[in-house]
MIRO-583541 format. One record per atom (N, C-alpha, C): atom name; x, y negated, z negated; residue in one letter. Coordinates in steps of 0.001 Angstrom, whole numbers. Atoms other than C-alpha are relative to their C-alpha. Example, Ala and Ser with C-alpha at 12.3 -4.5 7.8 and 13.67 -1.06 7.14 Angstrom:
atome / X / Y / Z / residu
N / 890 / 1190 / 0 / A
CA / 12300 / 4500 / -7800 / A
C / 900 / -1200 / 0 / A
N / -820 / 1190 / 60 / S
CA / 13670 / 1060 / -7140 / S
C / -770 / -1090 / -730 / S
END
This chain:
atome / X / Y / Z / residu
N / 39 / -127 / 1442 / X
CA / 46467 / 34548 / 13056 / X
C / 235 / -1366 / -630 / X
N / -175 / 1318 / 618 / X
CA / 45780 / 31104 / 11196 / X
C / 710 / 883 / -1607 / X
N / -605 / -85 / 1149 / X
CA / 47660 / 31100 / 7957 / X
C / 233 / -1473 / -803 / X
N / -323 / 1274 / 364 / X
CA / 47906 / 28364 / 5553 / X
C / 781 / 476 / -1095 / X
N / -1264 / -798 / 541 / X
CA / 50912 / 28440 / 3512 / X
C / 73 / -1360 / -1101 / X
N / -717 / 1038 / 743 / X
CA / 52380 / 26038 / 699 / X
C / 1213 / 131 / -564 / X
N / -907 / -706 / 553 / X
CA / 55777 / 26462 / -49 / X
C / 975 / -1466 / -779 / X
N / -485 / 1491 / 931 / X
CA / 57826 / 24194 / -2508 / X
C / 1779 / 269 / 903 / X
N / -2029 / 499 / -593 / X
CA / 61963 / 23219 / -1666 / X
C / 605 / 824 / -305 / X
N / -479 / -1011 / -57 / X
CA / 63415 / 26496 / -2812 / X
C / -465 / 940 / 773 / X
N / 552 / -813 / -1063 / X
CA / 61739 / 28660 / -700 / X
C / 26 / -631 / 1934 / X
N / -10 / 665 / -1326 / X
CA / 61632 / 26128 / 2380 / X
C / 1679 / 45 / 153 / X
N / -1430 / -120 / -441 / X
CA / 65632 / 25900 / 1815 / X
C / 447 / 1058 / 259 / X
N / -22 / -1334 / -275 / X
CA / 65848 / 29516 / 2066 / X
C / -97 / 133 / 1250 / X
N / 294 / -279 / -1241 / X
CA / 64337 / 29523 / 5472 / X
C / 475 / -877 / 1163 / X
N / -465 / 909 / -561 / X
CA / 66275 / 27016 / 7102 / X
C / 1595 / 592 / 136 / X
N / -1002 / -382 / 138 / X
CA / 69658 / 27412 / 8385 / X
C / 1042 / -1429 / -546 / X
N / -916 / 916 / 499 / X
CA / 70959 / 23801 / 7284 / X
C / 100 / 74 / -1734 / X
N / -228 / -137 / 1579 / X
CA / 72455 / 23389 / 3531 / X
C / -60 / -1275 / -241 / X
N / -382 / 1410 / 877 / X
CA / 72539 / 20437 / 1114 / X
C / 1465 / 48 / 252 / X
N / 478 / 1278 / 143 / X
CA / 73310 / 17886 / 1936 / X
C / -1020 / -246 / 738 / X
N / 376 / 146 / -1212 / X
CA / 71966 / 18227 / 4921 / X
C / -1301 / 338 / 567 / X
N / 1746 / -550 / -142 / X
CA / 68035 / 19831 / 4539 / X
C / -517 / -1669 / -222 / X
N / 806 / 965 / 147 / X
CA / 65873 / 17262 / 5156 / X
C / -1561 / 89 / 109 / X
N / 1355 / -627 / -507 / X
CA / 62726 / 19337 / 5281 / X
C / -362 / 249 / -1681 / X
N / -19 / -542 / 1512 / X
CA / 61396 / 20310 / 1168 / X
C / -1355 / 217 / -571 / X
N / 1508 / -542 / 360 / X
CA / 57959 / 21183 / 1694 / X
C / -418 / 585 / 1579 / X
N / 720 / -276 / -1143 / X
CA / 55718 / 23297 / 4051 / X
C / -1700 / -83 / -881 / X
N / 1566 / 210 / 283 / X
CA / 52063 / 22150 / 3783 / X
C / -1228 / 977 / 505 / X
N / 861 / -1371 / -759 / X
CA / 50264 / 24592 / 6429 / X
C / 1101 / 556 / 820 / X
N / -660 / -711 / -934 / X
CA / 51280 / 26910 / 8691 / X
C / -1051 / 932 / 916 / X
N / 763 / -1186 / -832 / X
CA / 49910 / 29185 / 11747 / X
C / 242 / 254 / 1293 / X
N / -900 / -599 / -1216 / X
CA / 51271 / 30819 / 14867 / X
C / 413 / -1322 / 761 / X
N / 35 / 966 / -1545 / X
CA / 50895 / 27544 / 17084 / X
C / 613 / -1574 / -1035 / X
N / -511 / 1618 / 742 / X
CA / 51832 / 24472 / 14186 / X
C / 276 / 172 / -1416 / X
N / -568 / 331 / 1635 / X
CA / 53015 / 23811 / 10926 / X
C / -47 / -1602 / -577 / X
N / -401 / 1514 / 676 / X
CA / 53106 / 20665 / 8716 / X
C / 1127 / -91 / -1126 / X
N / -733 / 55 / 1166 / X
CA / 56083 / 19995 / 6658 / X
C / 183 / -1444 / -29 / X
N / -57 / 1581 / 1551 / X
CA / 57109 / 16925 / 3879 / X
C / 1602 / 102 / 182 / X
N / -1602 / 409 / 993 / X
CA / 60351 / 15216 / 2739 / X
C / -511 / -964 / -915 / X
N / -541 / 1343 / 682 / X
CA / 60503 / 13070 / 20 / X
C / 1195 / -218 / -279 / X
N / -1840 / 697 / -256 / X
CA / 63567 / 10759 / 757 / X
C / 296 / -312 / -1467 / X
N / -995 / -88 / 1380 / X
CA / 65883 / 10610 / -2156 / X
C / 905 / -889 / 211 / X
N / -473 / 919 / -488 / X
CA / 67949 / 7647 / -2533 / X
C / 1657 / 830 / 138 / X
N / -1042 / -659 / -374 / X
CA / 71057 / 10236 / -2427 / X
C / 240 / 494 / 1559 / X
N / -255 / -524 / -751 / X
CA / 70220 / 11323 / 906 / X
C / 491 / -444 / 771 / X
N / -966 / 722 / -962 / X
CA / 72678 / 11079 / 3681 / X
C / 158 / -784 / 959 / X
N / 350 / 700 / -737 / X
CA / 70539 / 9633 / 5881 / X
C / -487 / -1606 / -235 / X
N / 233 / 1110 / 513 / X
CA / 69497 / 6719 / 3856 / X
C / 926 / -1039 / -559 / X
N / -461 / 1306 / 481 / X
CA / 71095 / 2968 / 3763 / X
C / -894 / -809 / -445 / X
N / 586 / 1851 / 874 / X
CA / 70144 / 196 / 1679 / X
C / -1471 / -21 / -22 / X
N / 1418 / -394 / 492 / X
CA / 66731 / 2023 / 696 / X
C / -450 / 556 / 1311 / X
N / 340 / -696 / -744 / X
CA / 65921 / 3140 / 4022 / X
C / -100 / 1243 / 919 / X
N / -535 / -1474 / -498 / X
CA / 65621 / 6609 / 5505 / X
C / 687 / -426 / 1845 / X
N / -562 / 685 / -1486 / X
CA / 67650 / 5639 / 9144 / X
C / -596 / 1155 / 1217 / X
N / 553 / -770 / -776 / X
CA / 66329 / 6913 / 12367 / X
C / 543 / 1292 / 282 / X
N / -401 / -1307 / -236 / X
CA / 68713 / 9887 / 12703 / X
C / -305 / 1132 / -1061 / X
N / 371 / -1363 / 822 / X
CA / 67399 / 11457 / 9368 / X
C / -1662 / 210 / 305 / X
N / 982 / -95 / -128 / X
CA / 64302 / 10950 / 10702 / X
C / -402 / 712 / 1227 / X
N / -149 / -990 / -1197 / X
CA / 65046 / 12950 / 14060 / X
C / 258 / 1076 / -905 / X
N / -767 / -1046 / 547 / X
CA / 66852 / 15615 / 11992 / X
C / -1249 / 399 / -736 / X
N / 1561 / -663 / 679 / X
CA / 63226 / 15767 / 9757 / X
C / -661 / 1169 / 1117 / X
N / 1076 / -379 / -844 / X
CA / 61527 / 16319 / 12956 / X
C / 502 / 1528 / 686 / X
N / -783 / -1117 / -709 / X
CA / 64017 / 18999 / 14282 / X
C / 87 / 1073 / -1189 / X
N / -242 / -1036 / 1416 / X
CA / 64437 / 21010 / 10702 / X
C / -1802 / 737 / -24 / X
N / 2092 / -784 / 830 / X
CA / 59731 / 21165 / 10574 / X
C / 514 / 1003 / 909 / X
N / 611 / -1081 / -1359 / X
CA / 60341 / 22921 / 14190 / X
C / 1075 / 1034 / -936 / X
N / -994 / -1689 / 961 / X
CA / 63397 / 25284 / 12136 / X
C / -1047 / 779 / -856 / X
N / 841 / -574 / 1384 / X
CA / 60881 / 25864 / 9320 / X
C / -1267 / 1260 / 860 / X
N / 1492 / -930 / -184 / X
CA / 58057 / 27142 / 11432 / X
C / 562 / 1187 / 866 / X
N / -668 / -1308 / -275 / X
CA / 60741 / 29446 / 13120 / X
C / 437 / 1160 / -936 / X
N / -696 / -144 / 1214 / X
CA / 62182 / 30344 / 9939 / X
C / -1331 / 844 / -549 / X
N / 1258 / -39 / 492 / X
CA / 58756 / 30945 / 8509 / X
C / -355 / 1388 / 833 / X
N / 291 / -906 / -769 / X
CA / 57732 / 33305 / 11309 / X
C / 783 / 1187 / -177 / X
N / -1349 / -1327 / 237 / X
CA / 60687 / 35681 / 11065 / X
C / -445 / 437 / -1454 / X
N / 772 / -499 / 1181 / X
CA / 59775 / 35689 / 7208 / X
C / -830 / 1062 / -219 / X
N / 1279 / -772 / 50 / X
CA / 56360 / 36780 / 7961 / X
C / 395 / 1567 / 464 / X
N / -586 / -756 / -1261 / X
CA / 57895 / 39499 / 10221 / X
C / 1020 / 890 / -1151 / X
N / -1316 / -661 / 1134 / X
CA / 60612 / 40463 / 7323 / X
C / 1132 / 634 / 558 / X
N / -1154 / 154 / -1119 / X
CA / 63420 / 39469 / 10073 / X
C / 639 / -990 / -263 / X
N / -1164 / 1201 / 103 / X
CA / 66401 / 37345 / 9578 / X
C / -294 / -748 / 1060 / X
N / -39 / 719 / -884 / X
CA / 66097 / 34357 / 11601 / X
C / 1188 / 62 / 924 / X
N / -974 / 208 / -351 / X
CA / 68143 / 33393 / 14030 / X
C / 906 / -1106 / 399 / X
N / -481 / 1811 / 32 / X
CA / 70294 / 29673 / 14576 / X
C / -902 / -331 / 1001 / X
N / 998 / 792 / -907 / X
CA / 68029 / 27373 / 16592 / X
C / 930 / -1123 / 300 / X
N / -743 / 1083 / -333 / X
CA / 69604 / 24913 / 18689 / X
C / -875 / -1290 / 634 / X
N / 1261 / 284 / -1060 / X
CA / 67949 / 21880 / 19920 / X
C / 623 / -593 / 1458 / X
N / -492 / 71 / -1388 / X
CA / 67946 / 22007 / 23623 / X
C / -445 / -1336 / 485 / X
N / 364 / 1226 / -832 / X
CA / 66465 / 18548 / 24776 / X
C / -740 / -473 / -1399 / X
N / 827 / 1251 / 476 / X
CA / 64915 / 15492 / 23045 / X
C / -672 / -925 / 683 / X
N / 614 / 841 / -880 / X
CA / 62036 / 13891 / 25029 / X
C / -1085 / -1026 / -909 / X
N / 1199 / 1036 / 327 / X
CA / 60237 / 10693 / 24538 / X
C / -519 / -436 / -1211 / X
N / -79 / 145 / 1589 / X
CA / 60929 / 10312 / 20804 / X
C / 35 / -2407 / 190 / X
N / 581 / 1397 / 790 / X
CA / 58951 / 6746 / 19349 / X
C / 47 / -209 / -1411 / X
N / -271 / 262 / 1248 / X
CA / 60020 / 5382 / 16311 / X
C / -284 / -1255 / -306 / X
N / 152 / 938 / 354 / X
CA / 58053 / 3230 / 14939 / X
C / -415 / -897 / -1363 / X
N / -339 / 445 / 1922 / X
CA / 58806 / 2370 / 11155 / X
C / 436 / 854 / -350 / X
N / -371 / -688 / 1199 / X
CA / 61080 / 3630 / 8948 / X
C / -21 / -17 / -959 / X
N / 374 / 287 / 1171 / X
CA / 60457 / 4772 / 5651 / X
C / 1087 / -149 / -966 / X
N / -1032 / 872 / 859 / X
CA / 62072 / 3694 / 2474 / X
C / 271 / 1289 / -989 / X
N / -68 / -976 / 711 / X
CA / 63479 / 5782 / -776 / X
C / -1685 / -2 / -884 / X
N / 1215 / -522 / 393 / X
CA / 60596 / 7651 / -2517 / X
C / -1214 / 320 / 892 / X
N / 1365 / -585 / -890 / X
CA / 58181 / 8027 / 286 / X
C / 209 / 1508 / 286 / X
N / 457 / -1381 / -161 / X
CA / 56662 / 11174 / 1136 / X
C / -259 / -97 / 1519 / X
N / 195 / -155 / -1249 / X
CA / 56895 / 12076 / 5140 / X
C / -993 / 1061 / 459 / X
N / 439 / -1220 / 87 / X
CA / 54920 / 14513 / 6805 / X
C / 397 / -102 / 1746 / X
N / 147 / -85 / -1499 / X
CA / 55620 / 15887 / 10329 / X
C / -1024 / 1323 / 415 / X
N / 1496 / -1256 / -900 / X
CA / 52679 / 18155 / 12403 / X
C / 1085 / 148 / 944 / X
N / -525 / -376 / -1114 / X
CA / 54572 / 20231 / 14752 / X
C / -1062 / 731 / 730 / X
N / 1243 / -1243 / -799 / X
CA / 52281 / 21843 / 17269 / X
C / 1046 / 480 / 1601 / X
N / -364 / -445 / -726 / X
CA / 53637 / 24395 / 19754 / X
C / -452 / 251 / 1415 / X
N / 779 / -199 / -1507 / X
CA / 53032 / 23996 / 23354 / X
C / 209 / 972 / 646 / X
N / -281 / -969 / -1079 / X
CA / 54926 / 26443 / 24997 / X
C / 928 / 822 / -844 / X
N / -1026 / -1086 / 106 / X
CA / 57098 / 29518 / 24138 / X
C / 228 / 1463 / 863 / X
N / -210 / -729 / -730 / X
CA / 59214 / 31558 / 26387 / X
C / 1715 / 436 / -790 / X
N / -1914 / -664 / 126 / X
CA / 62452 / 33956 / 25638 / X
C / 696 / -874 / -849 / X
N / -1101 / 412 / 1170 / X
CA / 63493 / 31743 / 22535 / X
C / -17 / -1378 / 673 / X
N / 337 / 2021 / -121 / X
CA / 62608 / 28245 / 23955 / X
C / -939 / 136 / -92 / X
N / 1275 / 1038 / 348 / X
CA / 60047 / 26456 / 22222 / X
C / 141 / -1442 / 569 / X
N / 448 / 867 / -183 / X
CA / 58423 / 23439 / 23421 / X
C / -684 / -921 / -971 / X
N / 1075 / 866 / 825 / X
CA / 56818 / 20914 / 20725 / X
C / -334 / -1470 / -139 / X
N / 1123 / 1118 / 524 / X
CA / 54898 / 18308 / 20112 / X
C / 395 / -224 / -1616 / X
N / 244 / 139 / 1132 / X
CA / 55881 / 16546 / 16734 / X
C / -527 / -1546 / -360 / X
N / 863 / 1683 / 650 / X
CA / 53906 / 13301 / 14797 / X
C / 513 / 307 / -1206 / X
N / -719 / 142 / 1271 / X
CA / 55553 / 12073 / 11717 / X
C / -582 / -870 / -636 / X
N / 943 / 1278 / 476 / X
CA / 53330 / 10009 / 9549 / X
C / 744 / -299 / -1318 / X
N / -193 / 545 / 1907 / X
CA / 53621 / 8075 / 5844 / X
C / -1035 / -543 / -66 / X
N / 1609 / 590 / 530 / X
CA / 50431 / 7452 / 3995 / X
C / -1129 / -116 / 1584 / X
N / 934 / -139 / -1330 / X
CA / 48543 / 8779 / 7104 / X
C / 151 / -954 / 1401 / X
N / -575 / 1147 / -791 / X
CA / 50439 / 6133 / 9152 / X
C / 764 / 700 / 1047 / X
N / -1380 / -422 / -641 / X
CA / 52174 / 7471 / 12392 / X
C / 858 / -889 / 110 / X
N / -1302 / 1019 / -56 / X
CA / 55706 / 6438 / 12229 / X
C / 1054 / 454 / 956 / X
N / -603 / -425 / -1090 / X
CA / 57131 / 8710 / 14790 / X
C / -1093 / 778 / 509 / X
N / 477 / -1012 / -882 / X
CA / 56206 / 10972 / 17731 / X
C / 1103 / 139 / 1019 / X
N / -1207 / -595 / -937 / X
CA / 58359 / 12769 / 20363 / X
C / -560 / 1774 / 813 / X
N / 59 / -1858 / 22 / X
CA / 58638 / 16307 / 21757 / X
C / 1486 / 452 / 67 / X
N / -1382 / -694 / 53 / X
CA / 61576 / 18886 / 21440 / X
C / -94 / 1293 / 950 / X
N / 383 / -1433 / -435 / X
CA / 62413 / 21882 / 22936 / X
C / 1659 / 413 / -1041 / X
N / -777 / -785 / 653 / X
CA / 64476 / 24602 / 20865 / X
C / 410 / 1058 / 351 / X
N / -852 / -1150 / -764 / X
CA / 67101 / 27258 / 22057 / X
C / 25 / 884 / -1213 / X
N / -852 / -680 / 929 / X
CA / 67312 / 30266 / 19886 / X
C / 1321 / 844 / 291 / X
N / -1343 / -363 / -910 / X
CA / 70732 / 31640 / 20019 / X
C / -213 / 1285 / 84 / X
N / -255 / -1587 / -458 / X
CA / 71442 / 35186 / 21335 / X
C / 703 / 487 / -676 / X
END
């Protein structure tokens, strides 16, 4: 089932289990069983950002919140409470530029594998169509 979705920062914070301060996810662009694309625009308030720049750990935490969203999202569809997502491993994460306040991020998650509440993904993190990261995750949901 492809689905394309657009959802603005109240509705995406809804489906997430982190709170402000701490969402760093505030858009979903598409969506559909196997990937999702979600946005941030960095805010010079946010927690992750020094001296205009978003720092590489809010830029892991982006990449780890799209894969929440498209869990989050799913359960939605489903009209099922999510459940906490943990992340179980971080492989082979490239970071290469970070962005500054006011940019607009986007990460593509695409799902390789899912078994019994571990996901596998594939995420690319671009600015102005620029990749600026890539990596893969895998995600535990809890029991």
């Amino acid at each position: 089932m492809e689905t394309m979705a657009l959802l603005e920062k109240e509705m995406v914070e809804s489906l997430l289990p982190q709170k402000f301060p701490f969402v760093m996810v505030d858009a979903m662009q598409s969506y559909s069983e196997t990937s999702l694309v979600a946005g941030l625009e960095i805010q010079r308030d946010n927690i992750f950002v020094a001296e205009n720049t978003f720092l590489e750990a809010g830029l892991i935490e982006h990449m780890a919140q799209s894969v929440a969203l498209h869990t989050g999202y799913q359960y939605f569809l489903r009209n099922e409470i999510a459940p906490t997502g943990y992340i179980g491993s971080i492989k082979e994460i490239e970071i290469k530029k970070l962005p500054n306040v006011n940019d607009n991020i986007q990460s593509e998650v695409t799902i390789l594998q899912e078994f019994a509440g571990i996901t596998l993904v594939d995420i690319v993190t671009t600015l102005n169509n620029e990749e600026i990261a890539r990596g893969q995750m895998k995600t535990v949901l809890a029991k």
